[in-house]
N, C-alpha and C positions, 0 to 999 in steps of 0.2 A: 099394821105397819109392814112393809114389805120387806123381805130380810136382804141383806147385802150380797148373799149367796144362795142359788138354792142348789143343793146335789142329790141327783138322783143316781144311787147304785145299780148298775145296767146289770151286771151279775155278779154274784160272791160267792165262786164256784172257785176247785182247782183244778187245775189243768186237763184234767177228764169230764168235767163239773160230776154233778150228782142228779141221778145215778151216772154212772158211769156206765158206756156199751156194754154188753154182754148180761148175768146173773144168770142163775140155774134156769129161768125161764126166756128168757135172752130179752126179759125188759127191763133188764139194768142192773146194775149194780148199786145197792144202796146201802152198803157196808153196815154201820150202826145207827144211822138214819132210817125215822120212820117214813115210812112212804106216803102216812095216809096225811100227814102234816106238808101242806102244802109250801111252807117256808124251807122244806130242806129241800126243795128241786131248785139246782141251782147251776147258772150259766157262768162261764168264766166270766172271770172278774174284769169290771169296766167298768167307769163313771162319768158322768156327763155333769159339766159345772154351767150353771147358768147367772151371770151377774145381774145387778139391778140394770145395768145400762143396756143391757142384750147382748154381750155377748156370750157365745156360745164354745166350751172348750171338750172334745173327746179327751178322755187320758183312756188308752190301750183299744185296739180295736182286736179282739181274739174272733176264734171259728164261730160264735153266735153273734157276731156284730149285727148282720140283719136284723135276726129277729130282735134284739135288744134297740135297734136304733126304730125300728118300726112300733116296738110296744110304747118309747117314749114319743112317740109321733114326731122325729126328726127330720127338717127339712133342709137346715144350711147347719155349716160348723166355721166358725172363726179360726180355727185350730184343732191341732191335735197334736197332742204331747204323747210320748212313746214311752214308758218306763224303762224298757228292758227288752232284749230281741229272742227270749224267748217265744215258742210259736201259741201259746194261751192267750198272748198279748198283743200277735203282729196279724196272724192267721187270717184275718178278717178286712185285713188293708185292699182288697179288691172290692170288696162293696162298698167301697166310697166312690166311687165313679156314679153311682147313682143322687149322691148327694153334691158331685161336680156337674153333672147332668141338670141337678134342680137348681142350682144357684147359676150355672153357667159361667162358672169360675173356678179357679186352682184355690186348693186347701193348702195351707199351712200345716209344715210340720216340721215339727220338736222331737230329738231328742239330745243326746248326746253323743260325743263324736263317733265312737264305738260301736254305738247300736245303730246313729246314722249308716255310718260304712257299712254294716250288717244287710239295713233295711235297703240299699242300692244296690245291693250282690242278689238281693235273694230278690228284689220289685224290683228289677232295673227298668221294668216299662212301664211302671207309676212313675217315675222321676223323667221320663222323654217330657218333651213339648207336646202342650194338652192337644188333643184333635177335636175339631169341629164341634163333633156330637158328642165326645167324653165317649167311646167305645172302649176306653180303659183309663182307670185311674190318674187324675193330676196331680201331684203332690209334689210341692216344694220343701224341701228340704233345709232349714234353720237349724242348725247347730249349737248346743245350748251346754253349759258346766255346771256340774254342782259347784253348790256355792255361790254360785250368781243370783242377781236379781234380775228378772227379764217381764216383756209384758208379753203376756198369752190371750189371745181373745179379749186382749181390752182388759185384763186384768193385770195388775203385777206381783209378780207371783217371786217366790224366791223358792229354792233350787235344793234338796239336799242330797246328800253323796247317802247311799245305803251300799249295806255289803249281802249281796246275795248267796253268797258259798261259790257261786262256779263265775258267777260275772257280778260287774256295781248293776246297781238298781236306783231308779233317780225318783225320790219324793219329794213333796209338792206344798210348799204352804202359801196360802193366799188368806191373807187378813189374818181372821183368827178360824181358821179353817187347816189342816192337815190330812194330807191322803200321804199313806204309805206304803204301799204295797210290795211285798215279794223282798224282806229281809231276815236277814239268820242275824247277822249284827249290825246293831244302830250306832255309828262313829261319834265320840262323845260329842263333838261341835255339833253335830247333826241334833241330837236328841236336846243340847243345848238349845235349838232356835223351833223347840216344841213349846215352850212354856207360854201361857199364858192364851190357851188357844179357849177355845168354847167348843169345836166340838172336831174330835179326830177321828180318822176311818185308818185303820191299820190290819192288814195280812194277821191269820191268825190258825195255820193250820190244823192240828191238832191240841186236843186235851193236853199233850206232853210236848217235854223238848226234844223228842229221837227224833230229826231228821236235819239232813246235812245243810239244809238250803233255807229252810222256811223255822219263823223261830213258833213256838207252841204257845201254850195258854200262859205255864209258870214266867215265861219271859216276858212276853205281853203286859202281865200285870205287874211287875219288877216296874218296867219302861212306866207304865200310866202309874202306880206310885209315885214315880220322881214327875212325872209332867203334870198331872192330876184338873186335867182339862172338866170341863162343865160333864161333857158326855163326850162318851169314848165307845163308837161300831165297829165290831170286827169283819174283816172282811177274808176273801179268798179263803173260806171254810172247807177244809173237806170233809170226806166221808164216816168221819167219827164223831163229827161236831153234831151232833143231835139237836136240832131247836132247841126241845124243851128243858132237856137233862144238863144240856150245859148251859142256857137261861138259866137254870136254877141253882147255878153254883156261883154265877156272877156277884160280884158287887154292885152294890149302888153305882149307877153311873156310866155302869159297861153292860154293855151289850148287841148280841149277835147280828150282824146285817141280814135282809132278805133281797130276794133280785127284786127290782121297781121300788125298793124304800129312798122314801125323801127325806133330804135333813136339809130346815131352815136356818142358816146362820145368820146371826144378827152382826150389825157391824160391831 
């Protein structure tokens, strides 16, 4: 049977992914990640949702958007939804011009108003009128609210408000599907229209809650206790999240993303 959604995680990296530039031999930084475990090399985070009808939705296009749209063999996108205007998330909106180049047509994009305004400040020449050959980015520009219910690449998708510490953050549920990325607090309405999902992808940066922006493991599993979906993948890992050692602290039900993992959702 074909699943009503399939998602592939393009990378579940944070903002530096893993490793990170630099380490005492200058081939990276891989904090408390093993290196020889090929699941903690990891590109910022981005997902590609594909329905049964075809279409086809980016959510975030950060600095490895090539190579992640190249590994998933991507050639058109119906859309692309923008979480937040962070540059982990935006960095990579110039190599869509190649995928405006292969379709021979303007991309759709989504965010919300805020990060809209953002992404036409900082790409104001992805938002001109497309030229000939696509020699730079098309992108159309839709304007979207949490809270709403809107249709994305042919899917309808409903909208929710996150709180990121420094700016909102807009997640994503479509059917019984949930992508969440990049929150410190989950607004209770929001975490409200989590239930009853089968499988969720949620930001999860560290083992702990110290950090201003991004909530940790203890919180994580606080939220999937009250939501208690089928399966539950963490994503936006960084470089404490060890594969193996924190797979092995998980519960039943939860566990860690890798960059190219597929989750089948059934309707």
């Amino acid at each position: 049977m074909n699943p009503a959604l399939r998602v592939t995680l393009l990378g579940t990296g944070p903002s530096q992914g893993v490793p990170a530039v630099g380490g005492p031999d200058g081939l990276g930084n891989w904090g408390e990640c093993d290196p020889a475990e090929p699941r903690n090399r990891r590109g910022r985070t981005s997902a590609l949702l594909e329905s049964a009808n075809g279409g086809i939705l980016l959510v975030d296009a950060g600095p490895d958007c090539r190579a992640q749209l190249m590994a998933a063999q991507v050639k058109r996108l119906d859309g692309v939804l923008i979480t937040h205007a962070h540059a982990d998330h935006i960095a990579g909106l110039d190599e869509l011009r190649a995928i405006n180049r292969s379709m021979a047509d303007v991309i759709q994009l989504y965010a919300a108003e805020a990060t809209l305004s953002e992404l036409t400040s900082r790409f104001a020449y992805a938002f001109l009128p497309p030229t000939r050959i696509f020699f730079r980015p098309a992108l159309a520009g839709q304007p979207v609210s949490p809270g709403s219910q809107v249709m994305l690449a042919g899917m309808p998708a409903e909208l929710l408000d996150m709180d990121h510490g420094v700016m909102r953050s807009l997640g994503l549920r479509i059917g019984r599907f949930a992508y969440t990325t990049d929150v410190i607090r989950m607004p209770a309405e929001s975490l409200a229209r989590l239930h009853g999902l089968d499988t969720w992808v949620i930001s999860c940066m560290q083992p702990g809650d110290q950090n201003p922006v991004h909530a940790g493991l203890q919180q994580v599993l606080a939220w999937w206790r009250e939501v208690r979906p089928r399966r539950t993948v963490l994503t936006h890992l960084g470089d404490r999240m060890d594969y193996a050692r924190i797979s092995a602290q998980l519960p039943e039900g939860v566990e860690l993303g890798f960059d190219g993992m597929r989750l089948d959702v059934p309707e």
